[in-house]
C-alpha positions, -999 to 999 in steps of 0.1 A, spaced: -216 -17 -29 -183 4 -32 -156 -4 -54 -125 8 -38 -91 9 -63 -55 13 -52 -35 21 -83 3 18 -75 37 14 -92 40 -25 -88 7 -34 -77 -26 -26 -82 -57 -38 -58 -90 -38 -63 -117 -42 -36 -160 -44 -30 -172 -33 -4 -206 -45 12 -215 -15 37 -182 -22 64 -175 -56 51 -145 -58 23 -162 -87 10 -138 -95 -18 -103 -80 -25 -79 -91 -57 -41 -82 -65 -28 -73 -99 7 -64 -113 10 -31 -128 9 -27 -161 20 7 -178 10 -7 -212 -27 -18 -209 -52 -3 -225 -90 8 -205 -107 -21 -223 -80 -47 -214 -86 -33 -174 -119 -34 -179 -120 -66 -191 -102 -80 -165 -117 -66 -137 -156 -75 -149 -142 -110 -149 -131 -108 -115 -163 -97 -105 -179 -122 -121 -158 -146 -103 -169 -138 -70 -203 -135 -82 -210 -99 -92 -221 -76 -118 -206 -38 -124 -245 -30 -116 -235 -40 -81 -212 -12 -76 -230 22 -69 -194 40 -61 -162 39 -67 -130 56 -52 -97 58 -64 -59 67 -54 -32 65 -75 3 75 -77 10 61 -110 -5 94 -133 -2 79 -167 -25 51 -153 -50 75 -133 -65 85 -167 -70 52 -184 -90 38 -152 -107 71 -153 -120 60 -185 -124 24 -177 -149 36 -144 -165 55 -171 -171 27 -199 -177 -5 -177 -196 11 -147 -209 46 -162 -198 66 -133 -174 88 -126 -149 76 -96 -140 99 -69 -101 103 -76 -86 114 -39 -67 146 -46 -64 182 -34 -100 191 -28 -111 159 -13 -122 157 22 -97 129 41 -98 139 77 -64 141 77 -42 171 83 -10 171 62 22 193 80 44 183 47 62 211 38 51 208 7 17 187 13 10 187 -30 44 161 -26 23 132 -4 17 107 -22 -19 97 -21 -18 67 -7 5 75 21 -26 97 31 -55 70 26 -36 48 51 -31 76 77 -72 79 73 -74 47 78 -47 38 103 -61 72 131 -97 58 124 -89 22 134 -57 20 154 -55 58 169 -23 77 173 5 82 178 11 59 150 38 45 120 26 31 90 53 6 73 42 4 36 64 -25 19 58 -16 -18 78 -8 -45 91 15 -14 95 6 20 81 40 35 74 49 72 44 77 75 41 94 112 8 104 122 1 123 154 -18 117 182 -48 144 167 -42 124 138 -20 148 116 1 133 90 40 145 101 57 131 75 83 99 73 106 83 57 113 65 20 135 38 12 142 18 -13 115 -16 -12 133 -52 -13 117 -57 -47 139 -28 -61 167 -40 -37 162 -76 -51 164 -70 -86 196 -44 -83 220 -73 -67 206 -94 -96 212 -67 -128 243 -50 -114 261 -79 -102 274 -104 -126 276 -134 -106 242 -134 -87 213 -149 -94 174 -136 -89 162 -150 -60 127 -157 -41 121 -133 -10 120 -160 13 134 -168 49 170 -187 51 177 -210 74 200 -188 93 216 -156 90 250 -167 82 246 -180 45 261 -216 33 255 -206 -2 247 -171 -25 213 -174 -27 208 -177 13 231 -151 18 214 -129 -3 182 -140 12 193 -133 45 210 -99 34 175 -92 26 151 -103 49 174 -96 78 189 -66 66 149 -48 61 139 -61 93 170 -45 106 162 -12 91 124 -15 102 135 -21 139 158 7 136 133 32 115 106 19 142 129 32 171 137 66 156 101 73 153 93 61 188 117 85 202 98 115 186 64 105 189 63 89 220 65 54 238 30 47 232 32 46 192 17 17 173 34 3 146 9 -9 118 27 -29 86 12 -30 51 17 -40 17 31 -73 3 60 -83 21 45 -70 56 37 -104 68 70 -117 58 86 -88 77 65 -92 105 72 -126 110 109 -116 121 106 -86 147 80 -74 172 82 -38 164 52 -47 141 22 -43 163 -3 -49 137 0 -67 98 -32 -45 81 -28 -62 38 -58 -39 35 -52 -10 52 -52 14 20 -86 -3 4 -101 5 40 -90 40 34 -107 48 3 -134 30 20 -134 59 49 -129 93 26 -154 79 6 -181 77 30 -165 116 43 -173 130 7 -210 120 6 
């Protein structure tokens, strides 16, 4: 079995892999402050949850964009499993062109899902990642990553009404009844929800119009079924799409 880990700035996922089949998957928040043991810890007992052992896992890969944290699961992989992960970084075979200007600036992930995304959806295509940034990656119809687009994600949004304006609450990202807001914390509910789907739908467009009529829109990440709820740009909700990924360069650098 492959254990596949997704180390990012808010969240962190973990998922086995039987063969093809993703047969369990967990979501974590990031912690900055834990220590390998505590990781450890945790994730043997979510194995052991679902009924596994680290014995079970003969592989694991890894992408992170968090480096402080890349190290300390580096050294959890090492203590709790007794193997090495396979960290994708320059050097690693991905199947995926980058035409960055600078392609050491991609952020790891952003290239796991356009692995995943050409392998399982084709190009032209636009990933939506709604993570601690709402990004938008293009990847060609050859399945070359182009490049994108990074905004700030609705968490980060969120959290700024609430610690820069005096007089408005923290709120849960959830739909209001209607656009127009009776009260603040619909209106800032709708600003929100509304206002990202506006800029997705808008984003979406923009890319379209340079990559052709016949680009798929996949969404990922937390909020992408939320998103997706409220506009049809979004072809295709993938939660997954980056453990798949890992899943793919991993079976390229065997």
């Amino acid at each position: 079995m492959l254990l596949c880990i997704d180390l990012g700035n808010t969240n962190i996922t973990f998922g086995l892999y039987d063969g093809d089949d993703l047969h369990c998957h967990w979501r974590i928040k990031t912690d900055h402050h834990k220590m390998p043991d505590e990781y450890g810890l945790l994730l043997l007992h979510l194995l052991a949850h679902a009924g596994h052992r680290p014995q079970d896992a003969n592989g694991i890969c890894m992408c992170s964009v968090v480096p402080p944290l890349t190290g300390i699961f580096e050294q959890m992989c090492t203590a709790y499993f007794e193997q090495e992960p396979l960290i994708v970084d320059a050097g690693v075979k991905t199947g995926v062109k980058i035409r960055y200007d600078n392609p050491r600036e991609v952020g790891a992930d952003r290239v796991v899902d356009a692995a995943a995304v050409y392998r399982l959806y084709g190009g032209p295509a636009c990933v939506v990642d709604f993570g601690t940034a709402t990004t938008f990656d293009a990847i060609s119809r050859e399945g070359d990553y182009l490049g994108g687009a990074i905004a700030p994600g609705i968490g980060i949004a969120a959290e700024a009404l609430f610690s820069k304006a005096a007089k408005l609450p923290r709120i849960d990202l959830v739909r209001p009844p209607r656009a127009i807001g009776s009260n603040t914390v619909h209106s800032m509910q709708s600003g929100l929800l509304f206002g990202y789907v506006g800029l997705v739908e808008g984003m979406v467009a923009r890319f379209r119009a340079e990559l052709g009529d016949d680009m798929r829109v996949i969404g990922t990440g937390g909020l992408a079924e939320t998103i997706a709820r409220e506009t049809d740009v979004i072809q295709a909700v993938d939660p997954w799409l980056t453990l798949k990924g890992l899943r793919i360069i991993w079976e390229l650098n065997r």
